[in-house]
N, C-alpha and C positions, 0 to 999 in steps of 0.2 A: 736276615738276608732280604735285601729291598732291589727288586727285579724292575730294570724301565723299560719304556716302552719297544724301544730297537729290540732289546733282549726276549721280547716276545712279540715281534714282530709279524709271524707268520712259521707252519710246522713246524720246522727247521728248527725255529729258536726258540718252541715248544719243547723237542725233542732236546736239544742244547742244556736247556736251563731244569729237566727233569736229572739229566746227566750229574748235575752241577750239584742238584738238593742230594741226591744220592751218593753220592761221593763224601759232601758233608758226613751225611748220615755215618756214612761206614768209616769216615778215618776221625770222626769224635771222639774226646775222649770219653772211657769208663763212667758212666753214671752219669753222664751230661744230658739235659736233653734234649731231645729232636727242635730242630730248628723252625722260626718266627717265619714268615716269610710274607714280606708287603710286595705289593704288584702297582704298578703304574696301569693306566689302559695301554690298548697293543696302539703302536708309534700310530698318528694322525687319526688316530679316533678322536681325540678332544677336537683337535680343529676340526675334526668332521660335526662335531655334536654343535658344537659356536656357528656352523652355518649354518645347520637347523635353526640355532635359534635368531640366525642375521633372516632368514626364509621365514620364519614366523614374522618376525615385526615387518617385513614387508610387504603381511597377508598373501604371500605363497605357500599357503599349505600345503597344496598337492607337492611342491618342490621339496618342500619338506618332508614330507612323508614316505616320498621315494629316498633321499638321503639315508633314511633311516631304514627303510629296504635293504639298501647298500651295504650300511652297518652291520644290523642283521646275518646278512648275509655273509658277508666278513667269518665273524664268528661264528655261524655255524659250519662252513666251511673247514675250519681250524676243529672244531669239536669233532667233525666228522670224521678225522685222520687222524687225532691224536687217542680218541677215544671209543668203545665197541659197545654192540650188545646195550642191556639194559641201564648203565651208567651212559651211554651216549645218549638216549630217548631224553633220561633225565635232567644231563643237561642243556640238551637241547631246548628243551620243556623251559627250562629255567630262563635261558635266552631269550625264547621267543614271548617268555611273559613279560621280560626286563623292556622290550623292544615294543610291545602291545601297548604298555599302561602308557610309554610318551609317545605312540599315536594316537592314543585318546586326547595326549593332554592337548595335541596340536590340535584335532578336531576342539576340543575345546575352546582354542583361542580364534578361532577363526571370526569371529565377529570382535575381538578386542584383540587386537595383535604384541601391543605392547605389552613386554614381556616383565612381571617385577624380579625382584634379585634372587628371591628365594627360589621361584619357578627356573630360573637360569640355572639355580645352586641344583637342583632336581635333574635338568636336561643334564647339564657336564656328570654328575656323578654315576652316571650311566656305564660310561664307558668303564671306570674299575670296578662297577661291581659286578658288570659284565666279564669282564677279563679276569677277575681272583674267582667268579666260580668256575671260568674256564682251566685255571690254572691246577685247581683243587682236583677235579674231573681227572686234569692229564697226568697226575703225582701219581692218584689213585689207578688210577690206569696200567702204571709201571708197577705197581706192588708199594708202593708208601703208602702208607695210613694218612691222608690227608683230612681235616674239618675245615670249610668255610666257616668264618665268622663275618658278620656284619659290620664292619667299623664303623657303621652309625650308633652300635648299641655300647663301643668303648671310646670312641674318642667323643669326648663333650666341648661342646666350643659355644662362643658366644653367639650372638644372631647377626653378626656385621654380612651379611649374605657376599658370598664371592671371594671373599679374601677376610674368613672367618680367623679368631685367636680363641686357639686350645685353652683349656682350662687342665693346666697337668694333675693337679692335686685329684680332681673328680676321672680324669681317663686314667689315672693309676690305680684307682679303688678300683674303675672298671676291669683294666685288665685285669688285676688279681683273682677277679670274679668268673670272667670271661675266659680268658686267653690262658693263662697260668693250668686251671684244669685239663686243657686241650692236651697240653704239651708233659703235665704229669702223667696222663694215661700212654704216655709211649704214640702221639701222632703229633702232624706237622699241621699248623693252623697259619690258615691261609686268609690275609683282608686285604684289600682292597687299599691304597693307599690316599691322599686327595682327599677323601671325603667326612666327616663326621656328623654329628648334629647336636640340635639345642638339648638343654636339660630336657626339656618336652619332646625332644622328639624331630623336629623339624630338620629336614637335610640343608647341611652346609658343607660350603667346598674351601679350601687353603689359600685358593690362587694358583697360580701356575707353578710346578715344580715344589707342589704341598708334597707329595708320596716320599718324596728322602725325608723330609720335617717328620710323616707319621712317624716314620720306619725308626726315628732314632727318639721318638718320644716312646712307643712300643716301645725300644729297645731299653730307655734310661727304665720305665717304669717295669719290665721285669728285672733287670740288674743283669742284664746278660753281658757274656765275656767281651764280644766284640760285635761291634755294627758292618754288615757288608755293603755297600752301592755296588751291584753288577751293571754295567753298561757297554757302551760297542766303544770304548777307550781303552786303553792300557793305564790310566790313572791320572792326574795330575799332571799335566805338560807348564814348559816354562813359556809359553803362551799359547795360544790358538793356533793349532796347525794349519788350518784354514787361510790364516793370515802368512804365519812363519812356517814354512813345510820346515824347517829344520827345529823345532821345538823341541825339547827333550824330555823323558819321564824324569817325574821330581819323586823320587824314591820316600823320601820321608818329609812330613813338615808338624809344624806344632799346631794344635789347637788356631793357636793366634792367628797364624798364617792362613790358615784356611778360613779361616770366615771372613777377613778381610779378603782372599781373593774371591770366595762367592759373592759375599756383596759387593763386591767392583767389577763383576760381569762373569766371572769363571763358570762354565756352564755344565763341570761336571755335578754340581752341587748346588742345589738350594739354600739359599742365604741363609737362611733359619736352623740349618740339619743340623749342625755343628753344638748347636745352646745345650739341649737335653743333654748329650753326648757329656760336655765338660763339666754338665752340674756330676756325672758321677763316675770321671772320667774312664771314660769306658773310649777304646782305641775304635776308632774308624780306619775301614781299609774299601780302596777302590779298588774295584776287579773288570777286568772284561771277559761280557761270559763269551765272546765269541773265541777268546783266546783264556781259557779259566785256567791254566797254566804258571801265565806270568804272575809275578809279584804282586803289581799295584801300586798304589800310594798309600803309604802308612800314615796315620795323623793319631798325634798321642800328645797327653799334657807336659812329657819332661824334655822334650828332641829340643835340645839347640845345637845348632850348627855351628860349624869351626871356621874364622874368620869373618871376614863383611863383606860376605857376597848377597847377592836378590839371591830370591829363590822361585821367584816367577813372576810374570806382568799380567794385569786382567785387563781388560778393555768390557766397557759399560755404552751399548750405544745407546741413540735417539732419546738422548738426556734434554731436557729444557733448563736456563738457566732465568733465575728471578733476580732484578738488580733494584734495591732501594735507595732511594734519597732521601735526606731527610737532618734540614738545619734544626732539628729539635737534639737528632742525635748527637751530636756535638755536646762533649762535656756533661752528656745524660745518664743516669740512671735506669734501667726498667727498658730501655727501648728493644735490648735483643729481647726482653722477656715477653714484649706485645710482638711482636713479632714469629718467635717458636708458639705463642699460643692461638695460632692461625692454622699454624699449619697443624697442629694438636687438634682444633675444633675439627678439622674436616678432613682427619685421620689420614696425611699424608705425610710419608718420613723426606727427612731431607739428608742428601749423602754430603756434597763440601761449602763448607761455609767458610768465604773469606772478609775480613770487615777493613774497613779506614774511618776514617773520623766522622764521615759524616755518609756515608753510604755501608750496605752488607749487598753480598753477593751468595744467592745460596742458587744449589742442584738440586732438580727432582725427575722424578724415572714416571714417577705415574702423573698421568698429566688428567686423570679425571674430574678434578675438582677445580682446575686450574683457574677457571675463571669465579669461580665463589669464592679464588685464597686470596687473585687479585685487585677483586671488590674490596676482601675485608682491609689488605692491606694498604688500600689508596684513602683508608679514612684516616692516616696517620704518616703516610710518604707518597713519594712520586715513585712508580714502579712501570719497568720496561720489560721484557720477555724474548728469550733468543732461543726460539730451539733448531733442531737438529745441528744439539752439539755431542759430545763423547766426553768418558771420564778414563783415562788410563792411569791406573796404580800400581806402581813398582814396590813388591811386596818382600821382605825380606828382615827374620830377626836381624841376621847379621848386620843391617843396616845402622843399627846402635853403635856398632862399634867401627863403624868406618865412616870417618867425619870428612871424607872427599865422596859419597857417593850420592849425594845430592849437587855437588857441582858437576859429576858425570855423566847425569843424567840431562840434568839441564844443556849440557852443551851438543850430547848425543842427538839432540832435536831442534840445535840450533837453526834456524831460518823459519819452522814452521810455527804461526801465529799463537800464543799461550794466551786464553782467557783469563784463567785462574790458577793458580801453583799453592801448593799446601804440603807440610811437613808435617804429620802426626804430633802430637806430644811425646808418644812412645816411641819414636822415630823408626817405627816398623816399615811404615810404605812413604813414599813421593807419587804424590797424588799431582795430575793435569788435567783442565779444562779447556778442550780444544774443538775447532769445528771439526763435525763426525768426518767429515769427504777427507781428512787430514791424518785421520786415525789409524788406517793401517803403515802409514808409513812412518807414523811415531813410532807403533811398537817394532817394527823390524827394523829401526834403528836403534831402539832400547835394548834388543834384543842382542844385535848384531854387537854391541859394545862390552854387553854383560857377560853373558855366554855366549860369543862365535868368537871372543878376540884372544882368550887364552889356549 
């Protein structure tokens, strides 16, 4: 059960999501065990802790130091109400040590402000190791046998600081070691999600929206029944309600379908969450704990759908788009392959690639390196740069079997400007490269055509 941050927001959905484990507990079946459960930090902590560390590098310490006052203060606040007596002291205790060591670390930095990656990976994993012993405290509080675990001492990841890559093979011995004992003695073990570290030791964070990625690596590596995401959703929408108020819950989808709409923007789910999950296909269900009731969204490796319909649209903003030229490509060999090992050197993925004869057109989301990709690639082409553009992907198995819904789509968005248009191989989604300012009103015309017109 992988708890985000809305879901533990504040008492309320302290007291909500104690409800939720309990309920588990009591309608499991016979012999099962007591349940996994990964925590996000509570909603705007991480961007609280990213401004400490934007107030560090700009040797505002004191600003910094209060922020994390704030923080602090946050959390114990929530510890105070949810928890009594000698289990509240302790975790408080626990809090305020978690909140001590990084006002040191900022005393520390105050004559070198620049912060390196590792020290960043240290400030963000604050917040969920802060919030899963909170969360352990308030279980324990209600009568569940809760144990905090450290997920730095089970997830093992490389040292790429900030947007670290798991090593599943070494966090599966772990948890065997770790987590597995917890939950054989009859209690509920509780980590932290987001955060791991090196073989040595050293703390490293996932990136944003790592805590579903742990929750279903924990989850592939004990071999548990099913993966939970609790969130303030009712599941899977056929697009951003935000954008379309009339979006609908998407009751089931496959494997496929879901990580194609996580990576094309879908924001109940982290791009990554889905991989562990298929290697041993273990069902994923979205839940809202505000409403822990309803169904959800189901995602399982056998679901196909009946007929050739979408099954939902993801929208990707503030994409950048890289364009090459290049009279060598022309009747060449090797040239996409000097080109994907660019973006390989300086560990950037790239989502749509379109080619012609003598040019490629690719998208990229993270734009950190951007200017070292475009160095290396101007030693082999002439290269131009368009950002604030969008990537909308109309995602749908059925889409294989219906050879009008790429003309549908296309004509659904007729007038507005198309950079780049792309048809999978596996003809799951129909993929657009459009200016972002364009974007909403592609997808509620996608939308309105797919699902409003029947």
């Amino acid at each position: 059960m992988k708890f985000g941050g809305t879901s533990i927001a504040d008492e309320d959905a302290f007291h909500r999501v104690t409800a939720i484990v309990q309920r588990q507990i009591e309608h499991r079946s016979a012999g099962s065990p007591l349940p996994v459960i990964v925590v996000s930090a509570l909603s705007k902590v991480t961007d609280g802790l990213l401004q400490v560390e934007r107030f560090i590098e700009a040797g505002e310490g004191d600003r910094a130091v209060d922020r994390l006052d704030e923080l602090a203060e946050r959390h114990v606040t929530i510890a105070s109400a949810v928890t009594s007596g000698v289990r509240q002291a302790a975790v408080t205790s626990d809090l305020h040590a978690e909140f001590l060591a990084l006002r040191n670390l900022v005393r520390d930095r105050v004559t070198q402000p620049e912060l390196p990656p590792r020290r960043r990976d240290v400030i963000a994993a604050a917040g969920e190791l802060a919030s899963s012993r909170l969360l352990t405290a308030a279980l324990a509080e209600t009568g569940i046998p809760a144990t905090w675990v450290d997920s730095r001492q089970v997830l093992v990841t490389d040292a790429e600081f900030t947007a670290a890559v798991p090593d599943i093979a070494a966090t599966c011995a772990r948890a065997t070691r770790t987590i597995a004992p917890v939950t054989e003695r009859g209690e509920v073990a509780v980590l932290g999600g987001f955060i791991g570290a090196t073989p040595e030791g050293v703390t490293t964070t996932l990136g944003r929206g790592g805590s579903d990625y742990s929750a279903a690596i924990f989850g592939a590596c004990l071999d548990v029944a099913q993966i939970e995401i609790w969130t303030d959703v009712d599941g899977m929408l056929t697009a951003d309600p935000r954008v379309v108020p009339q979006a609908r819950l998407v009751p089931t989808l496959s494997f496929a379908e879901a990580s194609e709409l996580a990576y094309f923007g879908a924001k109940v789910l982290h791009p990554s969450t889905i991989l562990p999950a298929v290697s041993k296909g273990i069902p994923v269900r979205i839940l809202n704990s505000r409403q822990p009731d309803r169904p959800g969204t189901l995602i399982t490796a056998d679901w196909r759908p009946v007929g050739g319909r979408l099954t939902a649209i993801a929208c990707k903003r503030d994409v950048t788009v890289i364009d090459l030229t290049s009279t060598r490509m022309f009747l060449a060999y090797g040239f996409l392959r000097r080109v994907f090992e660019v973006f390989d050197r300086f560990k950037t993925p790239v989502d749509v690639v379109t080619t012609s004869e003598v040019s490629v057109s690719v998208t990229i989301d993270d734009t950190r390196r951007l200017d070292d990709i475009v160095e290396a690639l101007r030693g082999f082409a002439q290269v131009a740069c368009e950002r604030d553009m969008a990537i909308i992907c109309a995602v749908g198995e059925g889409v294989h079997d219906d050879p009008g819904a790429f003309g549908h789509a296309v004509s659904a968005i007729g007038g507005i400007p198309l950079r780049m248009v792309s048809q999978a191989a596996s003809r799951r989604n129909i993929t657009f490269v459009l200016r972002d300012a364009d974007a909403p009103q592609a997808v509620t015309r996608l939308h309105e055509r797919f699902f409003e017109s029947s």
